[in-house]
N, C-alpha and C positions, 0 to 999 in steps of 0.2 A: 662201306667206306666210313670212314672216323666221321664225325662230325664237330664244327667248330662251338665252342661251349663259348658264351658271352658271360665276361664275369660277372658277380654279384654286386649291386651295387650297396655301398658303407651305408648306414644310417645319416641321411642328410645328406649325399650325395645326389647330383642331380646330371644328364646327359649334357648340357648345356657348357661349350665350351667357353672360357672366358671370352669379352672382347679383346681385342688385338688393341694393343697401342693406337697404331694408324686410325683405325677404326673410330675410336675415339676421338682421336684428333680433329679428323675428317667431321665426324659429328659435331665438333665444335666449332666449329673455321664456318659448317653452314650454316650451322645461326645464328653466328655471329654476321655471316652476312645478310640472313633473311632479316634478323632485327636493324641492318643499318637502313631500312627504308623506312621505317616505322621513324626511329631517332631523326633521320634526316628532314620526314615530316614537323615533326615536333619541331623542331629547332627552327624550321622555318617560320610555324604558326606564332612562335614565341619570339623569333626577331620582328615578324611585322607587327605581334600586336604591342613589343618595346615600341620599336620607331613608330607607331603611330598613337599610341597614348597622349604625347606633351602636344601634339595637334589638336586631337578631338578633345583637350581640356582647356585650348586657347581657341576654339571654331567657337561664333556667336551665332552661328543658325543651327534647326535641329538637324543633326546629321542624316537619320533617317525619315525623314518628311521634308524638307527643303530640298528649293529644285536649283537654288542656290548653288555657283563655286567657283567663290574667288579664292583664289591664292596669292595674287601680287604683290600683296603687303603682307608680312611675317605677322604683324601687329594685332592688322583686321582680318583674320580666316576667317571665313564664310562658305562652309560649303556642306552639300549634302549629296543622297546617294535615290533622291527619286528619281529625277528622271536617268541616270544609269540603271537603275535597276528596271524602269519601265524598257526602256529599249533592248537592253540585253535580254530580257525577257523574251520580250515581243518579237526579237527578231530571231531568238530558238525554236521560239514554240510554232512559228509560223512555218519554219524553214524544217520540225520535225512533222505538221503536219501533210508537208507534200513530202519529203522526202520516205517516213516511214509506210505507206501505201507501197509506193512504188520500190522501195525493197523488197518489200516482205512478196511483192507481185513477183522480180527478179528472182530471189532464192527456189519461191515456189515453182517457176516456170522448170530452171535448173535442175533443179532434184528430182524434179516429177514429171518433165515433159518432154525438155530436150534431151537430144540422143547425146552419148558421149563423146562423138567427134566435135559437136557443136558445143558442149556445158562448157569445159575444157577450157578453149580460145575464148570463151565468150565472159568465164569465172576470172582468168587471169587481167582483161580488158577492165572489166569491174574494178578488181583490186587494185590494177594500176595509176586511178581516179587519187587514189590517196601519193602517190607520189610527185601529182603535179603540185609546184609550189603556192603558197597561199599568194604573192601577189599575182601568178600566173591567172588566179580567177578571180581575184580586184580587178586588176586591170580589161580582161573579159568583160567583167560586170557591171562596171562603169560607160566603158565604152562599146560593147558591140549589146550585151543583155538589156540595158537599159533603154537605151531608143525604141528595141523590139516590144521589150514591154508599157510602152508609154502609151500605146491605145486600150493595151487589155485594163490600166490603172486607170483611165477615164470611162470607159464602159462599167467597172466595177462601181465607180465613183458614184455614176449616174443612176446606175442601175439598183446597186446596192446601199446608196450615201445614208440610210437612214439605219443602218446600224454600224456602230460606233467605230469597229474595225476599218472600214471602207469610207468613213466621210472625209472630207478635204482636212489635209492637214498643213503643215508649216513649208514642206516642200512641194515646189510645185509638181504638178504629176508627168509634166514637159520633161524634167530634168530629171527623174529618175534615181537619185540620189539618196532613197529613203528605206525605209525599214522593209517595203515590200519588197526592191531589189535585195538587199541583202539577206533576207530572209530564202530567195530563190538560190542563191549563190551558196548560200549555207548548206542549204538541202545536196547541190549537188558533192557539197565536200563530206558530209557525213551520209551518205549516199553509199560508199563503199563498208564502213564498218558497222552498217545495220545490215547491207548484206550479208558479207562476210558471216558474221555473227548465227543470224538470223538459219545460213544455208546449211553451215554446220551443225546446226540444232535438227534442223529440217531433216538432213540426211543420217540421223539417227535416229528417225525414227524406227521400230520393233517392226521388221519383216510379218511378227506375227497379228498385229495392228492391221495393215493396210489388207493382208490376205485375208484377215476375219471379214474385212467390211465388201471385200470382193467377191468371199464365199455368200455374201449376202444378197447378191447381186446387184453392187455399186456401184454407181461409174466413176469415172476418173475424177471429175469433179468432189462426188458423193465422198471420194477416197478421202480427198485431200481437205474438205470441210470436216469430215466423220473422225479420219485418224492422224491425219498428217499439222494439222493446225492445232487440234486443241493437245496434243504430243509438245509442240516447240512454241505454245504460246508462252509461258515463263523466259522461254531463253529468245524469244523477239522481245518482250516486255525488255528484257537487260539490253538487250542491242538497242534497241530502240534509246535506252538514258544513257549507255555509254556515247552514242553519238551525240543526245543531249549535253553531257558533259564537252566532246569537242565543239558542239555550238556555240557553248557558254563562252569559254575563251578563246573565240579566234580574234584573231588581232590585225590582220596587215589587209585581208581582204576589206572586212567591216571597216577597217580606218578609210580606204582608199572609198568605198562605194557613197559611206554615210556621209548628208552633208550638214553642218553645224544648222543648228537654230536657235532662235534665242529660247524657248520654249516647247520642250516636245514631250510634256504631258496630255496628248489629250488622246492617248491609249486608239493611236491610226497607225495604221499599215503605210500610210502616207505622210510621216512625218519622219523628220531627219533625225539630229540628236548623235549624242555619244553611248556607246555600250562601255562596260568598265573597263576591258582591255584597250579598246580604241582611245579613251581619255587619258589613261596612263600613260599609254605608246606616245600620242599627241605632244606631249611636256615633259618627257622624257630627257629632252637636249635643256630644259631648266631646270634639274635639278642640283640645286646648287645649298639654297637656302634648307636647312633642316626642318624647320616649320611648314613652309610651302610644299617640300618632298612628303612631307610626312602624314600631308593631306590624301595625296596618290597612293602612299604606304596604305591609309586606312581603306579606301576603297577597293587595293589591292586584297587585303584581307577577307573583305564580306564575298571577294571573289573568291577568294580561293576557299573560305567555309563552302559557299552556295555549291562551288565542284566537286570537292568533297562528298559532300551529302549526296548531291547525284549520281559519284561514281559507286560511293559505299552499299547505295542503296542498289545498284545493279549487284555490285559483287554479294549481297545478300539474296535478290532475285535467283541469281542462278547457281548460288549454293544450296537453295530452296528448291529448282528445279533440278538438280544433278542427285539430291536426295530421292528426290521423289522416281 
């Protein structure tokens, strides 16, 4: 039978058919929309750091060390970002240290223990945490979390009072009002996307991982300490600060549970204060005067750099794990 002969190809010819119009097009339309988050960032950082310049160059206290913040008078600003920075802190890092244990406990149980009729019901329940609205666990957390925890805050007090976290602070431990309730309320709201995160990592790990260490004669535990953990410890690392990041800015629960004080430097678990969101939200319905606004503009910024950096720095975490 004949056989088909494939032409010769010209000098400089190549098999490679041109792009199609569309194609092109198409290629351009999506960068132009991957770049519009990038531009939309920018534009933000660059109107708040406009609107908050002619503030921080009429504030008479130091911005970052005063616990200081008046805004009343356009004339006299005085304001500064320590004690928001102390409590927004204090009440992340408090609320990641119970919440990311008991993810990383969740994911692992899931992947690795429960049967699949149970993961299942049990994965969607999890994820549904993130749907309940934020005042839904203000108002929780004020009123039904907070009486519950007003004896574990005096046992700690007493028990623990002599390091700095657990000593008596500005609110009383009766009222519940303070950085240890929100810190709990926290946990439970970034609770779901350190699972989340955390299980999907989890359940990628290499079939040929967990059977080496079983060939070895492992047990179920051994499995999951030997292949399974240090497999998805990068990509818990990133869940873990991606929840950090929603810790950073929540707003409506933290406004409702925190209660004012006139000073809430003295780095307790027990003490009230504003985080940066909550003071914002707080003086929101005064924004009127550009000066006074422009004080809230500036501490909106240091919040949205501090987010930033923490979210940037996961999505490097787990472009670093997805390499590896």
């Amino acid at each position: 039978m004949p056989t088909a002969t494939v032409p010769a190809l010209r000098a400089g010819e190549t098999t490679d058919k041109p792009a199609r119009v569309g194609d092109r097009l198409f290629k351009s339309a999506a960068a132009l929309a991957a770049s519009t988050i990038t531009i939309v960032i920018g534009l933000i950082a660059i109107f708040l750091l406009v609107q908050a310049i002619p503030s921080l160059l009429a504030n008479h206290a130091n911005f970052f060390t005063s616990a200081q913040f008046t805004t009343t008078s356009g004339a006299n600003l005085a304001f500064g970002i320590r004690d928001l920075f102390m409590v927004t802190l204090l009440s992340s890092l408090w609320a990641m240290a119970l919440a990311v244990p008991i993810a990383i406990g969740i994911a692992v149980f899931l992947t690795q223990y429960a049967p699949p009729r149970l993961a299942r019901p049990f994965s969607a329940i999890v994820d549904l945490l993130a749907a309940v609205p934020s005042i839904v666990f203000g108002l929780w957390g004020i009123f039904v979390l907070a009486p519950q925890l007003a004896p574990v805050e005096t046992l700690l007090n007493h028990s623990l009072g002599w390091i700095f976290l657990f000593k008596a602070g500005d609110v009383s431990l009766a009222g519940g009002g303070n950085i240890f309730t929100a810190g709990v309320v926290l946990a439970v709201m970034v609770l779901p996307i350190i699972t989340s995160v955390s299980r999907e990592v989890f359940r990628q790990t290499p079939s040929s991982h967990t059977e080496a260490a079983q060939a070895l004669g492992a047990t179920k535990w051994e499995v999951v300490r030997m292949a399974v953990l240090p497999y998805g410890r990068k990509g818990a690392v990133a869940a873990s600060m991606l929840g950090l990041g929603r810790a950073l800015g929540e707003t409506v629960a933290v406004l409702i549970i925190l209660r004012a004080s006139a000073s809430a430097g003295h780095w307790s678990l027990f003490d009230g204060g504003y985080t940066f969101a909550s003071k914002i939200a707080s003086a929101a319905s005064e924004f009127s005067d550009p000066l006074p606004t422009g004080a809230y503009i500036a501490a909106g910024f240091v919040l949205f750099v501090l987010t930033f950096i923490v979210n940037a720095a996961a999505r490097a975490i787990v472009g670093r794990a997805v390499k590896a």
